[in-house]
Structure formats: C-alpha cells, structure tokens
C-alpha positions as CSV (number, residue, x, y, z in Angstrom):
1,X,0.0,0.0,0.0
2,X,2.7,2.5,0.8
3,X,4.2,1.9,-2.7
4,X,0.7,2.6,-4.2
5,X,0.3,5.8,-2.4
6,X,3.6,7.0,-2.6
7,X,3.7,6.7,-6.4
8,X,0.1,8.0,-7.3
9,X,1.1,11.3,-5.0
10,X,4.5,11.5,-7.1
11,X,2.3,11.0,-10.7
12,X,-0.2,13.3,-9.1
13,X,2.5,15.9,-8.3
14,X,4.0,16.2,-11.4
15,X,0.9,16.0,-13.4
16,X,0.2,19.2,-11.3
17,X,3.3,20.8,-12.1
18,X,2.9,20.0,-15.7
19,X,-0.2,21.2,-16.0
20,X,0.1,25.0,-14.1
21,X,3.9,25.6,-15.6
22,X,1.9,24.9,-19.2
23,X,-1.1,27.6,-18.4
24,X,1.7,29.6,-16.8
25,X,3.7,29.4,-20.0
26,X,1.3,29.7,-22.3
27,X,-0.1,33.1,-20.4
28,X,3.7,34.3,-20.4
29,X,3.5,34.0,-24.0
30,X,0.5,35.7,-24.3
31,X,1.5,38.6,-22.6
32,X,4.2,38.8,-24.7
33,X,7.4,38.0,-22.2
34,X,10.3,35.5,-22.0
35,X,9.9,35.1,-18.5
36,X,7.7,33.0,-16.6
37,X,8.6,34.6,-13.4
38,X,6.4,38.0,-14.5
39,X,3.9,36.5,-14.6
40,X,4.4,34.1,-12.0
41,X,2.9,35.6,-8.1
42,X,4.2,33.8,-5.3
43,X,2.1,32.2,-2.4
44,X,-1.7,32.5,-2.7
45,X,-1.4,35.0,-5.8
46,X,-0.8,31.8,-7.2
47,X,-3.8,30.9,-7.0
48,X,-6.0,33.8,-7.4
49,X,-4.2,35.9,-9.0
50,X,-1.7,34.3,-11.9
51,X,-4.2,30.8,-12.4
52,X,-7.7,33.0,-12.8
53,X,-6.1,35.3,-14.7
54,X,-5.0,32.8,-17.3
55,X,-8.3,30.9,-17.3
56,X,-9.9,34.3,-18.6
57,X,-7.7,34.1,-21.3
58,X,-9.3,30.6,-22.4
59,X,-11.0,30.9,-25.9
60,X,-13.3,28.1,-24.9
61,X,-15.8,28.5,-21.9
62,X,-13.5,30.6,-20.0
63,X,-16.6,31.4,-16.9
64,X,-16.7,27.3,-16.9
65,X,-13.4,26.7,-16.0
66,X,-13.3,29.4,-13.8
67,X,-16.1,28.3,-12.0
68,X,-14.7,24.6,-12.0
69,X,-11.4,26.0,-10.6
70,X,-13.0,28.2,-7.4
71,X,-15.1,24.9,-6.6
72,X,-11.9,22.8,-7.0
73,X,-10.0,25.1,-4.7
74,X,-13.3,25.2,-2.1
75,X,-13.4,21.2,-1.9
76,X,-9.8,21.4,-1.0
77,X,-10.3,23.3,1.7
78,X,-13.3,22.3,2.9
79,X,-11.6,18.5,3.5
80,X,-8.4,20.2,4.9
81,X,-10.7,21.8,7.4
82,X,-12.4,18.5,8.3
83,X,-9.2,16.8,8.9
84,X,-8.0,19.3,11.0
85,X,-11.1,19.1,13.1
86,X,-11.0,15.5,12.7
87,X,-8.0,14.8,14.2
88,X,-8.3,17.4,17.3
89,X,-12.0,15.9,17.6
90,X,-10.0,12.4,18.2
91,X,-7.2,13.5,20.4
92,X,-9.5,15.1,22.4
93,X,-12.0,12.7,22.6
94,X,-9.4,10.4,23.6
95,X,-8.6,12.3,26.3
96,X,-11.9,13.6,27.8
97,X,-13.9,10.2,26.9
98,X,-16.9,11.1,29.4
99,X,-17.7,14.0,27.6
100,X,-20.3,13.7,24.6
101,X,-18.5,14.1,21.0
102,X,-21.3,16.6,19.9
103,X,-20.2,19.1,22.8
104,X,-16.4,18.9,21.9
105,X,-16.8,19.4,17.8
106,X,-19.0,22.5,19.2
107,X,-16.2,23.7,21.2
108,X,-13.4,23.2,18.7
109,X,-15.4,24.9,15.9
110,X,-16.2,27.9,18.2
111,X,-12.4,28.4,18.8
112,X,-11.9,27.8,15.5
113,X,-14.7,30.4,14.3
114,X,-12.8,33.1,16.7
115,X,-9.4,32.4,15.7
116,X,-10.7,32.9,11.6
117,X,-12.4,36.5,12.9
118,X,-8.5,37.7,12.7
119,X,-8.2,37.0,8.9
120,X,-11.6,39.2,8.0
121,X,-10.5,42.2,10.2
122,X,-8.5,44.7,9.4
C-alpha cells in the first residue's frame, strides 16, 4: 500500500506541475514575455491571481473553468478543514472520553470560528 500511495502522490504531483507551468507558459506568451517569473505571483497570488487570470484568457468556456477551478479550490479546503477538526476531535475525545463528542466538535469549531475572525478584520 505504501508503494501505491507513494507513487500515485508523485504521478499526481508532477501532473500538477505540468499542468500550471503549461497555463503559466502559455499566459507568459500571451502577454508577450520571456519570462515565466512575470507572470508568476508567489504564495496564494498563485492561486487567485496568476491561475484566474490565465483561465480568462481561455477561448473556450472561460466562466466554466473558472467556475470549475473556485469549486476545486473550495473542496480542498473544505476537506483540509475537516481533517484538521478531525484529528483534534479524536485527540480530544481520547482524552476527555466522558464528555459527549457533539459538545467537543462545538467547542473546537467555536475556537476555531474566533481564531478565523482575525483573517476578516483589518
């Protein structure tokens, strides 16, 4: 199993890399430059920045792979988030086992609904 996993991630990851240094390429040569790294943002502009701005550029259905791309990146997250949960739900269920689970996934997402409030204020 471990050589199954480990070689569908490393497939997975380089299809990945493949695929955004192509759009990433083919935007730099749209934009007329010999560098990828103008056109390339660093971090999350990555993401909303260089990727959405090269999927407007599609000829074909541009709004559906734009569209297909925000609800890609929102199912990442959203299971990144439940893991997260998940596996603070288990260590601390393991080590309060008297108290009900429904109270301590309240408790975690209310902490974790207070700690977001600092990336929406200014």
């Amino acid at each position: 199993d471990v050589m199954i996993i480990t070689t569908l991630d490393t497939f997975t990851s380089f299809m990945a890399g493949c695929t955004i240094f192509g759009i990433l390429g083919n935007l730099a040569h749209q934009m007329g430059t010999e560098d990828i790294s103008s056109v390339v943002r660093g971090g999350t502009g990555l993401a909303f920045i260089s990727y959405p701005d090269a999927l407007a550029r599609f000829t074909i259905v541009p709004q559906l792979f734009s569209i297909l791309f925000f609800v890609m990146l929102f199912i990442l997250a959203l299971g990144t988030a439940m893991a997260l949960c998940g596996s603070i739900l288990l260590a601390c269920v393991d080590y309060m086992p008297n108290i009900k689970n429904w109270i301590i996934t309240l408790f975690i997402t209310t902490i974790g609904f207070f700690i977001s409030i600092i990336y929406i204020t200014p």
